[in-house]
PDB file of N, CA, C and O in Angstrom:
ATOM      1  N   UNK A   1       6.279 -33.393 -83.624  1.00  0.00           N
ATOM      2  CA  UNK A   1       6.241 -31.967 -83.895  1.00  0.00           C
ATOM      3  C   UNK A   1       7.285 -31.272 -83.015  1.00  0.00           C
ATOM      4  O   UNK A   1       7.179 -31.501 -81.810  1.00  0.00           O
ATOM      5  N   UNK A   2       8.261 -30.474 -83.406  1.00  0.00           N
ATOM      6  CA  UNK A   2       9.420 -29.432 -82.541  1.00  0.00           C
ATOM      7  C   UNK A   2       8.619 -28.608 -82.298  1.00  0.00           C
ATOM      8  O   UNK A   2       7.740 -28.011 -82.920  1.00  0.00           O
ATOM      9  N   UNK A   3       9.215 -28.633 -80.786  1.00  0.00           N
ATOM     10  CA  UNK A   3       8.878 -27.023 -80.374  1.00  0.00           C
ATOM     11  C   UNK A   3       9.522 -26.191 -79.766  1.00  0.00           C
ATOM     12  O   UNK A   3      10.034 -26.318 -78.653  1.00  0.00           O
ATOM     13  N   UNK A   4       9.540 -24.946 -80.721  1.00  0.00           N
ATOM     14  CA  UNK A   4      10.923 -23.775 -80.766  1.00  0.00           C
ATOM     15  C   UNK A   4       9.948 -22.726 -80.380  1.00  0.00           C
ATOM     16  O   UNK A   4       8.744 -22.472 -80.410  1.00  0.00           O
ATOM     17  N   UNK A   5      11.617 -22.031 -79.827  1.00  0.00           N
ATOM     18  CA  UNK A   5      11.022 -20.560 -79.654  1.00  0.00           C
ATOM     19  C   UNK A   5      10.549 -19.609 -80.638  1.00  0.00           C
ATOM     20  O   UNK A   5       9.526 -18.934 -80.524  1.00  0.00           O
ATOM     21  N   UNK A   6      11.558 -19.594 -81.854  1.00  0.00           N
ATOM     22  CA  UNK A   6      11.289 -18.628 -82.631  1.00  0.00           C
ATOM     23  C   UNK A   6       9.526 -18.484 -83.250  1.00  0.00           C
ATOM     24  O   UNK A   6       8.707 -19.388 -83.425  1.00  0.00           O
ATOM     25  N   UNK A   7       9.374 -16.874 -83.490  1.00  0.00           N
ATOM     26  CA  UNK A   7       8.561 -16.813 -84.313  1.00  0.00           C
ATOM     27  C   UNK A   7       8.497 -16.890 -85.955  1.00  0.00           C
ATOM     28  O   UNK A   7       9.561 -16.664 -86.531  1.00  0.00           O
ATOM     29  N   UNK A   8       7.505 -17.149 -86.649  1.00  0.00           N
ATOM     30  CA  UNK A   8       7.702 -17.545 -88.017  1.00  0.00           C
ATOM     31  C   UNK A   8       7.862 -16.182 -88.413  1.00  0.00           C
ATOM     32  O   UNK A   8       7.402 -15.169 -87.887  1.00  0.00           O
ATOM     33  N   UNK A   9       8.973 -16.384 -89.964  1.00  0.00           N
ATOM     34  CA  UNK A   9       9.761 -15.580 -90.800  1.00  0.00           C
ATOM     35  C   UNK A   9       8.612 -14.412 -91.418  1.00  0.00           C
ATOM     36  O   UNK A   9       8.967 -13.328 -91.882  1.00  0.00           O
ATOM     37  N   UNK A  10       7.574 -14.742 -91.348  1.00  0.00           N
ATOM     38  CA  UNK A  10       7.037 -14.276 -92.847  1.00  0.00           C
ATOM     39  C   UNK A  10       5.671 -13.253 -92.111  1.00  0.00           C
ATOM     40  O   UNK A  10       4.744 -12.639 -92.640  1.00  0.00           O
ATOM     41  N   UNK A  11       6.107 -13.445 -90.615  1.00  0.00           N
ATOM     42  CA  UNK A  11       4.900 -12.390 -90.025  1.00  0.00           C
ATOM     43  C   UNK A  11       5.475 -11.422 -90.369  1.00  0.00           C
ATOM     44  O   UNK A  11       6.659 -11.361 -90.700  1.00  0.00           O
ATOM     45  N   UNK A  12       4.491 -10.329 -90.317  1.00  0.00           N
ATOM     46  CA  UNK A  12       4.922  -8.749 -90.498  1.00  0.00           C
ATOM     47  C   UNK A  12       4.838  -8.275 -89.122  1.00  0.00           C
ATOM     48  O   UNK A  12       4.036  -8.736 -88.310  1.00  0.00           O
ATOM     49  N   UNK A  13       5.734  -7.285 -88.851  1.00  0.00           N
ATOM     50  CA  UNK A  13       5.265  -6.478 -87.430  1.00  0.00           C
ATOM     51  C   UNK A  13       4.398  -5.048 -87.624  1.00  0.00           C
ATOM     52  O   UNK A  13       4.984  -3.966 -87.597  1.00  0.00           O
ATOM     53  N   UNK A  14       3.145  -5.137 -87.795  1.00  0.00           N
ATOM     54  CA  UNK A  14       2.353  -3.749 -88.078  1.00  0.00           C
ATOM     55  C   UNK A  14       2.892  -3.048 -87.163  1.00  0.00           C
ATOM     56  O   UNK A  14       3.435  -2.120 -87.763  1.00  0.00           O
ATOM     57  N   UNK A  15       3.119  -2.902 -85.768  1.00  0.00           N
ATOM     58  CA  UNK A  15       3.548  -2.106 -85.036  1.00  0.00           C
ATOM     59  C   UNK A  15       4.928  -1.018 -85.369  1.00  0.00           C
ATOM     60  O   UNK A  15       5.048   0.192 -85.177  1.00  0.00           O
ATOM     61  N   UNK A  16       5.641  -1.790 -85.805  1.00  0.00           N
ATOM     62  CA  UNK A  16       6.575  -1.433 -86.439  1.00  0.00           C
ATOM     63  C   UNK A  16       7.189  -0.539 -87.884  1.00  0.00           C
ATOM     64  O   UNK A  16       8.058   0.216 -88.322  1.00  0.00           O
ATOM     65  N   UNK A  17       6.049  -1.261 -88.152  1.00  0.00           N
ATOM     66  CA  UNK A  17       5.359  -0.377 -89.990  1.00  0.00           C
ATOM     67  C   UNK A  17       4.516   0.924 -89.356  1.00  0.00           C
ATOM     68  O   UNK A  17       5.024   1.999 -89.676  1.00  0.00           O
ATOM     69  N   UNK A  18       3.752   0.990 -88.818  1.00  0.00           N
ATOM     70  CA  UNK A  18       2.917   1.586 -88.870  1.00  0.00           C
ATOM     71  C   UNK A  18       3.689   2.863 -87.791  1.00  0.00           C
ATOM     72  O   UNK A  18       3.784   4.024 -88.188  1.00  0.00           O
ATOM     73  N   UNK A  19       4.204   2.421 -86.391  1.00  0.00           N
ATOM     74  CA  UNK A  19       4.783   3.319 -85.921  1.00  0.00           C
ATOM     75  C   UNK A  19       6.043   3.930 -86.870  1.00  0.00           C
ATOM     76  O   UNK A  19       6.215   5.149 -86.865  1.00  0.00           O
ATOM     77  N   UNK A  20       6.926   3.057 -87.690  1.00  0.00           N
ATOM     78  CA  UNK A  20       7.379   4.080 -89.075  1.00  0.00           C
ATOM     79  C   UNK A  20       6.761   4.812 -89.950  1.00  0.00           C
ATOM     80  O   UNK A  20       7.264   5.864 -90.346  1.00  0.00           O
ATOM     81  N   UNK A  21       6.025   4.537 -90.221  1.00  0.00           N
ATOM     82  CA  UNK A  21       4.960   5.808 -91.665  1.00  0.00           C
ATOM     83  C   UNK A  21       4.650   6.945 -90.541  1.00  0.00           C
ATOM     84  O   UNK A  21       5.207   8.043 -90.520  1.00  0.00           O
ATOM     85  N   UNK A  22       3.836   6.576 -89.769  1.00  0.00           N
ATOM     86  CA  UNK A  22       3.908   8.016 -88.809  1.00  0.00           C
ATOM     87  C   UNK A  22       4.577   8.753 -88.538  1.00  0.00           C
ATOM     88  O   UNK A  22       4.147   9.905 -88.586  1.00  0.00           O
ATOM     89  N   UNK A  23       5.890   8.552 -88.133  1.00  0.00           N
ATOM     90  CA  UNK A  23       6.758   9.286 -87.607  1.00  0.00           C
ATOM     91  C   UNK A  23       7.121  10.339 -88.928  1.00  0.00           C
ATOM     92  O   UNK A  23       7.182  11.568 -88.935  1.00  0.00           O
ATOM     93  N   UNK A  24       7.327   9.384 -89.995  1.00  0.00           N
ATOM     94  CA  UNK A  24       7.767   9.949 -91.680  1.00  0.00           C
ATOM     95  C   UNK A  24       7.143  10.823 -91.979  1.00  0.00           C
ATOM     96  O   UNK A  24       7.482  11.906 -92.455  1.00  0.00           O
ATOM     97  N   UNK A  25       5.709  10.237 -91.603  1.00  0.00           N
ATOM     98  CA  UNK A  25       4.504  11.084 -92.383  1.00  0.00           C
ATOM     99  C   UNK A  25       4.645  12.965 -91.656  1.00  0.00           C
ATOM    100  O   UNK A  25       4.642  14.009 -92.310  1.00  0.00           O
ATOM    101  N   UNK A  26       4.749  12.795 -90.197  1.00  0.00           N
ATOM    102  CA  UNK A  26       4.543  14.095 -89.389  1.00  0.00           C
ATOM    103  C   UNK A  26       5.654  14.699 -89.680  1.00  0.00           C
ATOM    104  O   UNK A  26       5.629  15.889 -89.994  1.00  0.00           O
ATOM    105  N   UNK A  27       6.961  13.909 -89.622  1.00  0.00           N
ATOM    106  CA  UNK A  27       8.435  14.703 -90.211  1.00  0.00           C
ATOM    107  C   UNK A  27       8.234  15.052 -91.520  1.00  0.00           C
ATOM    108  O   UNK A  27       8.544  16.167 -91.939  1.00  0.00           O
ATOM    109  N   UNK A  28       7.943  14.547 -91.925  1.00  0.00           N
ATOM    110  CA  UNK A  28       7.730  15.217 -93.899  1.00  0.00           C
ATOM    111  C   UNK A  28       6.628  16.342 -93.757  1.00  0.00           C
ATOM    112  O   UNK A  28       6.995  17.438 -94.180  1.00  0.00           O
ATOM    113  N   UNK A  29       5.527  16.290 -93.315  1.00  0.00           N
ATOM    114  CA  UNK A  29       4.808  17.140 -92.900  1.00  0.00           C
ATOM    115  C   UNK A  29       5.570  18.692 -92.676  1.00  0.00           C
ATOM    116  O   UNK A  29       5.836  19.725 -93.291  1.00  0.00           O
ATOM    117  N   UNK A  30       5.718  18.003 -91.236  1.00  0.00           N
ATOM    118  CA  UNK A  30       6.311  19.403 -90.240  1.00  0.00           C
ATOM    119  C   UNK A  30       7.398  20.207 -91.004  1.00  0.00           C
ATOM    120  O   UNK A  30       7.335  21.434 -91.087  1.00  0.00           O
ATOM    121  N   UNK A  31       8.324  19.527 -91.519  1.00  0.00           N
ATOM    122  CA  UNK A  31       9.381  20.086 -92.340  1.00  0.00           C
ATOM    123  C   UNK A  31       9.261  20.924 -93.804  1.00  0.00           C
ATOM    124  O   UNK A  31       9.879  21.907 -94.211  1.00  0.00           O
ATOM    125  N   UNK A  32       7.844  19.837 -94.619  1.00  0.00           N
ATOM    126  CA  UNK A  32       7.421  20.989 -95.785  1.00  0.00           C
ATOM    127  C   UNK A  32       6.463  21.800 -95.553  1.00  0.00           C
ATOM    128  O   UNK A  32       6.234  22.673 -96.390  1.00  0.00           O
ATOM    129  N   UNK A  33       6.079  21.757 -94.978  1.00  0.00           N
ATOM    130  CA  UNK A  33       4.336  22.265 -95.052  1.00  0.00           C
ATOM    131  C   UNK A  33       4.065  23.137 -93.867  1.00  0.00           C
ATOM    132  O   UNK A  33       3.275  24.062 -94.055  1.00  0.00           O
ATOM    133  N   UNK A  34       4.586  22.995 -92.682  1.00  0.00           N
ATOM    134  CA  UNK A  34       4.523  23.580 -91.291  1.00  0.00           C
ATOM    135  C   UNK A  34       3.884  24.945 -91.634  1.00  0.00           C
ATOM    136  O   UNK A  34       2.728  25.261 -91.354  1.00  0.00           O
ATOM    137  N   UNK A  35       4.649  25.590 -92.175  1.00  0.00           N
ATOM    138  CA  UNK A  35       4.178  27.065 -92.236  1.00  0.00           C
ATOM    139  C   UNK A  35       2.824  27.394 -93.300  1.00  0.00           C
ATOM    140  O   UNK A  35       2.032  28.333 -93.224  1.00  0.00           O
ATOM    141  N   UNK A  36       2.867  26.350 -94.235  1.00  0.00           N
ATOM    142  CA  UNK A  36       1.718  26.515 -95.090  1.00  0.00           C
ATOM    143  C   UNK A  36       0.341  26.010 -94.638  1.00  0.00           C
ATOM    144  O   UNK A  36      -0.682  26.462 -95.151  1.00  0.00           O
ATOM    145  N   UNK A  37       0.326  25.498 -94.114  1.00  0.00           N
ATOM    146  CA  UNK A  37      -1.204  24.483 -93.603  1.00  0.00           C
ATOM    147  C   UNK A  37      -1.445  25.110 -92.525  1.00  0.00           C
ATOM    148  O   UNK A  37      -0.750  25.677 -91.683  1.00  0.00           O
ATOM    149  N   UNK A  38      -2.630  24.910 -92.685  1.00  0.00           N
ATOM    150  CA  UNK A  38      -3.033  25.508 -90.974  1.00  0.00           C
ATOM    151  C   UNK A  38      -3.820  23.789 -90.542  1.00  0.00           C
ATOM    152  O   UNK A  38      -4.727  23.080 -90.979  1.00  0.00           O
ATOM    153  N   UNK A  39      -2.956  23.756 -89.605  1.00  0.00           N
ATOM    154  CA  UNK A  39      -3.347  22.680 -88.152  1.00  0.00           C
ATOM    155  C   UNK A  39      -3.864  22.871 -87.157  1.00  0.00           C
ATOM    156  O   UNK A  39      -3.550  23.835 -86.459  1.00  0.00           O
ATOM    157  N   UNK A  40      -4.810  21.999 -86.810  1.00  0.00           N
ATOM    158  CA  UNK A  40      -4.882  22.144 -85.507  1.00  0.00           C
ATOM    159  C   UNK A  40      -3.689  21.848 -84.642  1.00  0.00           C
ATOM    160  O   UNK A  40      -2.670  21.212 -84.913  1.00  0.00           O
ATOM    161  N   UNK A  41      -4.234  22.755 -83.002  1.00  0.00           N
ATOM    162  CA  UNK A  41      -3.056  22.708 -82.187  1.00  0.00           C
ATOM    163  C   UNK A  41      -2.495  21.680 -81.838  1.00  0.00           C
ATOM    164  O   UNK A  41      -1.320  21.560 -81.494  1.00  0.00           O
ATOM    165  N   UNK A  42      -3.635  20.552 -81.935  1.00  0.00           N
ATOM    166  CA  UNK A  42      -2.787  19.376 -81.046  1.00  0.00           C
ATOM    167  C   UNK A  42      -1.806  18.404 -81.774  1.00  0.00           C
ATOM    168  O   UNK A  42      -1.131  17.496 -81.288  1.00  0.00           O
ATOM    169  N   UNK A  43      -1.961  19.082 -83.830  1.00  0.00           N
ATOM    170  CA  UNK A  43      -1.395  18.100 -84.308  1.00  0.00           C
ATOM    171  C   UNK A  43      -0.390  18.583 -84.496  1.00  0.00           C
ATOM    172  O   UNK A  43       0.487  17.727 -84.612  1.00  0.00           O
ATOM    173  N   UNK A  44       0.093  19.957 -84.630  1.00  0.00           N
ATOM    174  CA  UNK A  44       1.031  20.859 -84.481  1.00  0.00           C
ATOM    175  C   UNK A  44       2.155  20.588 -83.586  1.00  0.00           C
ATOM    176  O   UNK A  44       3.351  20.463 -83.850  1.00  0.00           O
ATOM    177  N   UNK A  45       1.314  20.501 -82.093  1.00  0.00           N
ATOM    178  CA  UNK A  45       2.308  20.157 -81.217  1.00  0.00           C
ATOM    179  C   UNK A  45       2.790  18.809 -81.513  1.00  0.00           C
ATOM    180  O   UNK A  45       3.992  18.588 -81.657  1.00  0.00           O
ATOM    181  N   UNK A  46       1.639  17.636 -81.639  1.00  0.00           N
ATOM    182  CA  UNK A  46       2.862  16.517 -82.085  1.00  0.00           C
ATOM    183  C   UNK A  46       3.515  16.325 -82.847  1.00  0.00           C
ATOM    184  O   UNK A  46       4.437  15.553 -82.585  1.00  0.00           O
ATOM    185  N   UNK A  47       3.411  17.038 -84.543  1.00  0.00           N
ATOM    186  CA  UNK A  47       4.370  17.265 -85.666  1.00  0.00           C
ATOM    187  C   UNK A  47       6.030  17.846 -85.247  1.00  0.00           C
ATOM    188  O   UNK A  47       7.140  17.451 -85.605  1.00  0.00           O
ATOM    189  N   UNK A  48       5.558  19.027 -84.271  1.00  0.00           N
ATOM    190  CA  UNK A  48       6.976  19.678 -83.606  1.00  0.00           C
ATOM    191  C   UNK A  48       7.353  18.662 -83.134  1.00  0.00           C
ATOM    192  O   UNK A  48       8.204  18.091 -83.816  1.00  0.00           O
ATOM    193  N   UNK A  49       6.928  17.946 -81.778  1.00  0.00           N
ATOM    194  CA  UNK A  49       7.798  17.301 -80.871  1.00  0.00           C
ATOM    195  C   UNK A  49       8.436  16.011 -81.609  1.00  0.00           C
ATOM    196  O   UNK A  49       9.518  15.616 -81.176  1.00  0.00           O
ATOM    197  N   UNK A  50       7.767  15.242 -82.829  1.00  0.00           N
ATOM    198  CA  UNK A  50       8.280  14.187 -83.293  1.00  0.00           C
ATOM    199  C   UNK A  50       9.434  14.477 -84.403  1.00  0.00           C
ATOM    200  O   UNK A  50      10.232  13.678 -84.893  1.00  0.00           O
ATOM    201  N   UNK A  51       9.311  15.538 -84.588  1.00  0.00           N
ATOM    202  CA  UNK A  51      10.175  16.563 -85.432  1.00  0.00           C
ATOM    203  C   UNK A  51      11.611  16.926 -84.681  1.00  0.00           C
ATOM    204  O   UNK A  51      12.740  16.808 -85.157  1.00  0.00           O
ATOM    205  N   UNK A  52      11.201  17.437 -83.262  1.00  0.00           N
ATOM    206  CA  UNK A  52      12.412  18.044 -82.867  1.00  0.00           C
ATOM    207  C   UNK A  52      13.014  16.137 -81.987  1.00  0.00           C
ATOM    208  O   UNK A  52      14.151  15.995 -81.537  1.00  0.00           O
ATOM    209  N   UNK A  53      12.346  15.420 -81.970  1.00  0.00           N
ATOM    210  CA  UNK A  53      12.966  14.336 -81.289  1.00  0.00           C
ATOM    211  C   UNK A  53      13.780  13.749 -82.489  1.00  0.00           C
ATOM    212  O   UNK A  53      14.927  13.324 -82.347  1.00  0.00           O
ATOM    213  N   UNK A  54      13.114  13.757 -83.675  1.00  0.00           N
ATOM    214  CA  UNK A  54      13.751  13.112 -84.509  1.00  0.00           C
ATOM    215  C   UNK A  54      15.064  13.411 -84.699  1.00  0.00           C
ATOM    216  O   UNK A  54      15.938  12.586 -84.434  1.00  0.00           O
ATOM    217  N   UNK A  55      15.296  14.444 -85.108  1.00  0.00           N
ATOM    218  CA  UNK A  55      15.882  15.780 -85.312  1.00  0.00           C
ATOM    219  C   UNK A  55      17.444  15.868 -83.815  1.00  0.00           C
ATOM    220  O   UNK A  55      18.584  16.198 -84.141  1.00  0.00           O
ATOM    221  N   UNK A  56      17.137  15.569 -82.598  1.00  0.00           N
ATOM    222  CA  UNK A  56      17.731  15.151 -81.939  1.00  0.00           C
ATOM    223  C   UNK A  56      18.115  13.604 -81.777  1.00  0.00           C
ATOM    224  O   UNK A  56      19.122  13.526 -81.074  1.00  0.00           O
ATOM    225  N   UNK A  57      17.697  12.464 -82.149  1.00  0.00           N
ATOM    226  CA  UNK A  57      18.330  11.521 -81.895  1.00  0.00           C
ATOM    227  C   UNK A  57      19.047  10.531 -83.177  1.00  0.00           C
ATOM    228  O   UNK A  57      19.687   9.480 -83.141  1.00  0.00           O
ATOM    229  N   UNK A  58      18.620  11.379 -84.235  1.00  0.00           N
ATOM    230  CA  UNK A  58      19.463  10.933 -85.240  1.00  0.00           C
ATOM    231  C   UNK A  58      20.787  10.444 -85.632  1.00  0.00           C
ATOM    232  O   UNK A  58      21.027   9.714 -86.594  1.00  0.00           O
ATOM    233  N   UNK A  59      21.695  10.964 -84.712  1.00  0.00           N
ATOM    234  CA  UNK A  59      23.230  11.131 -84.361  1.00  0.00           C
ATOM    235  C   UNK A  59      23.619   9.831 -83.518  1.00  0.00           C
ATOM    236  O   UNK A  59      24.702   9.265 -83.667  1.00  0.00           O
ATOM    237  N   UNK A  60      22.915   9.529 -82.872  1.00  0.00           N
ATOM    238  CA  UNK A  60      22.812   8.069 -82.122  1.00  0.00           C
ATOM    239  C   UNK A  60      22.279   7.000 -82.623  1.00  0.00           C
ATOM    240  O   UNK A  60      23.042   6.035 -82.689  1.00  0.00           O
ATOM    241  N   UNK A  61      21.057   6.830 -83.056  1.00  0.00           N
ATOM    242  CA  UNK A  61      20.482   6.036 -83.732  1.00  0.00           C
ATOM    243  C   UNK A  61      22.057   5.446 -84.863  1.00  0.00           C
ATOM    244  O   UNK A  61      22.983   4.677 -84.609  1.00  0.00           O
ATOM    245  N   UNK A  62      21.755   6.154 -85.939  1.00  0.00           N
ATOM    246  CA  UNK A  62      23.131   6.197 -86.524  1.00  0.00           C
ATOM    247  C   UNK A  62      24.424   5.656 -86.209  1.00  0.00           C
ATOM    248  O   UNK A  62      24.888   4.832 -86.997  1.00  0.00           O
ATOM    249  N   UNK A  63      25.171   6.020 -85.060  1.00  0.00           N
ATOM    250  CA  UNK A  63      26.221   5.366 -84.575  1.00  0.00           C
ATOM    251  C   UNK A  63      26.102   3.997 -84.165  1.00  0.00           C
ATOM    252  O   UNK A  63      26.865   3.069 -84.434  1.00  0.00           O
ATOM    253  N   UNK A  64      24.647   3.979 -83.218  1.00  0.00           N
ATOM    254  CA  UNK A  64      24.223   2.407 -83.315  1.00  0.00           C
ATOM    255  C   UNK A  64      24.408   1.615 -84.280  1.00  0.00           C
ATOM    256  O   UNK A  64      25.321   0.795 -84.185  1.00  0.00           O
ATOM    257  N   UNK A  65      23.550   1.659 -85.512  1.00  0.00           N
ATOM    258  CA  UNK A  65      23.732   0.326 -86.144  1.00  0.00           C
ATOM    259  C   UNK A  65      25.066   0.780 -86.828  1.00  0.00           C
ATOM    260  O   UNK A  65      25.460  -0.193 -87.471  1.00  0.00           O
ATOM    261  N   UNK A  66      25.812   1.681 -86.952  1.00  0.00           N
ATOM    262  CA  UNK A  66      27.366   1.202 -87.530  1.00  0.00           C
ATOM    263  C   UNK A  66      28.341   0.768 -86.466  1.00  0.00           C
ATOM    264  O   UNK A  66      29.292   0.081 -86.839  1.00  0.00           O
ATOM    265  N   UNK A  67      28.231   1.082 -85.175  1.00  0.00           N
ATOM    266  CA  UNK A  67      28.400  -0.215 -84.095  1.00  0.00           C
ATOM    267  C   UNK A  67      28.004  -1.194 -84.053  1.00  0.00           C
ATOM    268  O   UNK A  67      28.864  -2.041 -83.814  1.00  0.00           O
ATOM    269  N   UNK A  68      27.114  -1.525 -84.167  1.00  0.00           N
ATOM    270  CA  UNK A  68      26.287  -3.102 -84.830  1.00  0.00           C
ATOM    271  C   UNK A  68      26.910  -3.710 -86.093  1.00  0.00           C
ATOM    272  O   UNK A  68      27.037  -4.915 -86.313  1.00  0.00           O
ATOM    273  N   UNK A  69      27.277  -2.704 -86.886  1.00  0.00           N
ATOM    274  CA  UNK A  69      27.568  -3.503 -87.877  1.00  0.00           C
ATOM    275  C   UNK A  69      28.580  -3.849 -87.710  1.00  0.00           C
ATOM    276  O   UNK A  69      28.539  -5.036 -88.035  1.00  0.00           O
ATOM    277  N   UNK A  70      30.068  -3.500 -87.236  1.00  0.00           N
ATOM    278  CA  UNK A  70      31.146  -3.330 -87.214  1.00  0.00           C
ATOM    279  C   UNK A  70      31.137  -4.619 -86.354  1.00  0.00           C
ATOM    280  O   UNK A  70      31.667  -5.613 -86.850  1.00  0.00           O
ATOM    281  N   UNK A  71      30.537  -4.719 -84.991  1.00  0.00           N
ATOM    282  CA  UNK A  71      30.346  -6.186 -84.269  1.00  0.00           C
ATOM    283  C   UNK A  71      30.043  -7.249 -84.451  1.00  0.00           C
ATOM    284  O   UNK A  71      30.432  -8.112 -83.664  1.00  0.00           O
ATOM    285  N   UNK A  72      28.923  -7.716 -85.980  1.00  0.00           N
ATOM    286  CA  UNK A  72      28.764  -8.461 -86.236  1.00  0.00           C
ATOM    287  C   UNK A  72      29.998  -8.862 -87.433  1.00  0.00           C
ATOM    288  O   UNK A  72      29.645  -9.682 -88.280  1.00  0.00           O
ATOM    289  N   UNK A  73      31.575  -8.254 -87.538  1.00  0.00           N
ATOM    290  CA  UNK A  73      31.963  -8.250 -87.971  1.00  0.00           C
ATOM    291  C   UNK A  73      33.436  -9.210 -87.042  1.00  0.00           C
ATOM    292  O   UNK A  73      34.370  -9.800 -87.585  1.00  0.00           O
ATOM    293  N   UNK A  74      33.236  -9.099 -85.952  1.00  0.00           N
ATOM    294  CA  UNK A  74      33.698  -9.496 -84.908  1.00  0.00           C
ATOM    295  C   UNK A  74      33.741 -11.130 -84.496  1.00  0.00           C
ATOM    296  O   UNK A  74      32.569 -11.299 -84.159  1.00  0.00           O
ATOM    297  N   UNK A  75      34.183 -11.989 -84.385  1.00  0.00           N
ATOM    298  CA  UNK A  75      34.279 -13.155 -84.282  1.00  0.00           C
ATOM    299  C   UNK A  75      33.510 -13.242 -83.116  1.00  0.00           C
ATOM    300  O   UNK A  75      33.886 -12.368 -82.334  1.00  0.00           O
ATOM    301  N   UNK A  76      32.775 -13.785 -82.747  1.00  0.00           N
ATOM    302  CA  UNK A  76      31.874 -14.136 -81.580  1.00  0.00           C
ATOM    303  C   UNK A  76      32.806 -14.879 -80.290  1.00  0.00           C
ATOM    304  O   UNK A  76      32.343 -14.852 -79.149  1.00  0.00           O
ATOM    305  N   UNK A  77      33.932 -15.432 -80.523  1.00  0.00           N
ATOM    306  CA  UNK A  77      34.532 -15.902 -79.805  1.00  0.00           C
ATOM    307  C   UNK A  77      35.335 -14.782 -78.617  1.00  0.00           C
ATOM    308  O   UNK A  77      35.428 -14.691 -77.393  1.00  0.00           O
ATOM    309  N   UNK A  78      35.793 -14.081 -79.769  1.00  0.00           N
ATOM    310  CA  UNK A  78      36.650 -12.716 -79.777  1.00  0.00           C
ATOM    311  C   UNK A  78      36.101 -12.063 -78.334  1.00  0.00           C
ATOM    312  O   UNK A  78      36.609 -11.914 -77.223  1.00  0.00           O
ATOM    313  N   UNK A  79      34.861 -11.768 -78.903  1.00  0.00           N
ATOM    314  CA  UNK A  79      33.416 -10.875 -78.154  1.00  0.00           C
ATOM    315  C   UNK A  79      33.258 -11.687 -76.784  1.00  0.00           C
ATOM    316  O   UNK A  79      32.834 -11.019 -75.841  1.00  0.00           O
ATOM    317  N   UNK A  80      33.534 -13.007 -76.549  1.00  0.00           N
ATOM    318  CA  UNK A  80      33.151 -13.339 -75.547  1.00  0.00           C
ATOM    319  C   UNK A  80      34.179 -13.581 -74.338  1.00  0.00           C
ATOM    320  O   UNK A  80      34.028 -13.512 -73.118  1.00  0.00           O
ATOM    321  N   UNK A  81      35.688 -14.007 -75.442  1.00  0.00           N
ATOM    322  CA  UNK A  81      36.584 -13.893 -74.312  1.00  0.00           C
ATOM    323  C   UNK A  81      37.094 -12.400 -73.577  1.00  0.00           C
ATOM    324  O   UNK A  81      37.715 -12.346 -72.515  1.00  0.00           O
ATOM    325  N   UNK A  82      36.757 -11.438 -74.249  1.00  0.00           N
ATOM    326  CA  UNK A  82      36.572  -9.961 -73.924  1.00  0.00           C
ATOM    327  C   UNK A  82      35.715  -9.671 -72.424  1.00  0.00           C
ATOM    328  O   UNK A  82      36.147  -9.120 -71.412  1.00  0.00           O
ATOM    329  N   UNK A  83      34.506 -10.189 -72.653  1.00  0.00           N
ATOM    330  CA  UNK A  83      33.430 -10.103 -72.047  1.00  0.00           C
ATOM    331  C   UNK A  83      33.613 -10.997 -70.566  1.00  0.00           C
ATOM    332  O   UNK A  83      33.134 -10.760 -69.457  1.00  0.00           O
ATOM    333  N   UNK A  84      34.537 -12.153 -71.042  1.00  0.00           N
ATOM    334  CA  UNK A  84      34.583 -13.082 -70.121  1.00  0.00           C
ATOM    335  C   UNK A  84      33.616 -14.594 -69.359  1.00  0.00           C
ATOM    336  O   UNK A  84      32.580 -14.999 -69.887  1.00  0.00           O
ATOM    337  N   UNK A  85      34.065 -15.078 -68.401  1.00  0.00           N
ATOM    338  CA  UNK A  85      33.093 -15.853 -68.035  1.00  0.00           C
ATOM    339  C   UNK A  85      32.202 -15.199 -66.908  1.00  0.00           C
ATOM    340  O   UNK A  85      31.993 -13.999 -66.732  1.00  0.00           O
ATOM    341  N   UNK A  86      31.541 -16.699 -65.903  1.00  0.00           N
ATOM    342  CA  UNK A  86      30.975 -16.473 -64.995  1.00  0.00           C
ATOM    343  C   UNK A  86      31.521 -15.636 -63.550  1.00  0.00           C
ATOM    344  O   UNK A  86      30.765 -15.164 -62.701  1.00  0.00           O
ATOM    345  N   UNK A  87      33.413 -15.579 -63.513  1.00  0.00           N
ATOM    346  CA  UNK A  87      33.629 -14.690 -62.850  1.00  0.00           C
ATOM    347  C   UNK A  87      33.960 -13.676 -62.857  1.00  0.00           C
ATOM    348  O   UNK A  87      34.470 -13.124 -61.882  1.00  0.00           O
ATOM    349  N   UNK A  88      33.683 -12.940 -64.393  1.00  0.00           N
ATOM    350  CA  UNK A  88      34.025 -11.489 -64.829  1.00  0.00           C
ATOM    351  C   UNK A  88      34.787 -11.667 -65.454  1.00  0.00           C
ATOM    352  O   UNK A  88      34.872 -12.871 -65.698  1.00  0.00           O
ATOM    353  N   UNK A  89      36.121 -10.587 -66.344  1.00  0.00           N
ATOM    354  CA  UNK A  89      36.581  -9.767 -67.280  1.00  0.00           C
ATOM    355  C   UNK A  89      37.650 -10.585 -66.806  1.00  0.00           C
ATOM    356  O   UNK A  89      38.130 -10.572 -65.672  1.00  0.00           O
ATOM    357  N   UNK A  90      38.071 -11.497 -68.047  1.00  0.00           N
ATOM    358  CA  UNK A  90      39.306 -11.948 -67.997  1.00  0.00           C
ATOM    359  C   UNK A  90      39.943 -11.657 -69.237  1.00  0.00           C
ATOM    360  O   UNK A  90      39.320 -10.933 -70.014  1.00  0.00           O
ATOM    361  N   UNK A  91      41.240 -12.148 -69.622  1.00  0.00           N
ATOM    362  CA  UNK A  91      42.193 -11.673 -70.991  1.00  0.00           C
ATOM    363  C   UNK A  91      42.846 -13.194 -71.802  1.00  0.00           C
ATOM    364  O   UNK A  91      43.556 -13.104 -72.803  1.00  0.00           O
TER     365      UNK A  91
END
């Protein structure tokens, strides 16, 4: 029997799902409905704050994975003689 690190392909990450629908759910919320519904305060305040975070880090998030993508576009070799060895930044 091998034994590897990886985890198997076909788990789901609920954490991941679930911390996404939330975030969606309160941004879709906050954005249509805010003024029409009456909320309580405390869900209010977290609809705003996940709203205005969203709302602020969008612009980054974003640049990330098209930096990501653009790198995995990158020869790995490329990336490493850049990066260098064990005594730093060589050419």
């Amino acid at each position: 029997m091998a034994n590897h690190c990886c985890h198997p392909k076909n788990k789901t990450d609920y954490l991941l799902w679930g911390s996404l629908t939330a975030i969606v759910l309160l941004c879709v919320h906050q954005w249509l409905f805010s003024s029409t519904t009456i909320m309580p305060a405390w869900y209010r305040t977290l609809a705003t704050s996940v709203f205005d975070l969203v709302n602020t880090m969008w612009w980054g998030v974003t640049l990330g994975i098209l930096m990501l993508s653009v790198l995995t576009r990158v020869p790995r070799e490329f990336v490493m003689s850049i990066l260098g060895t064990k005594g730093g930044f060589s050419c």
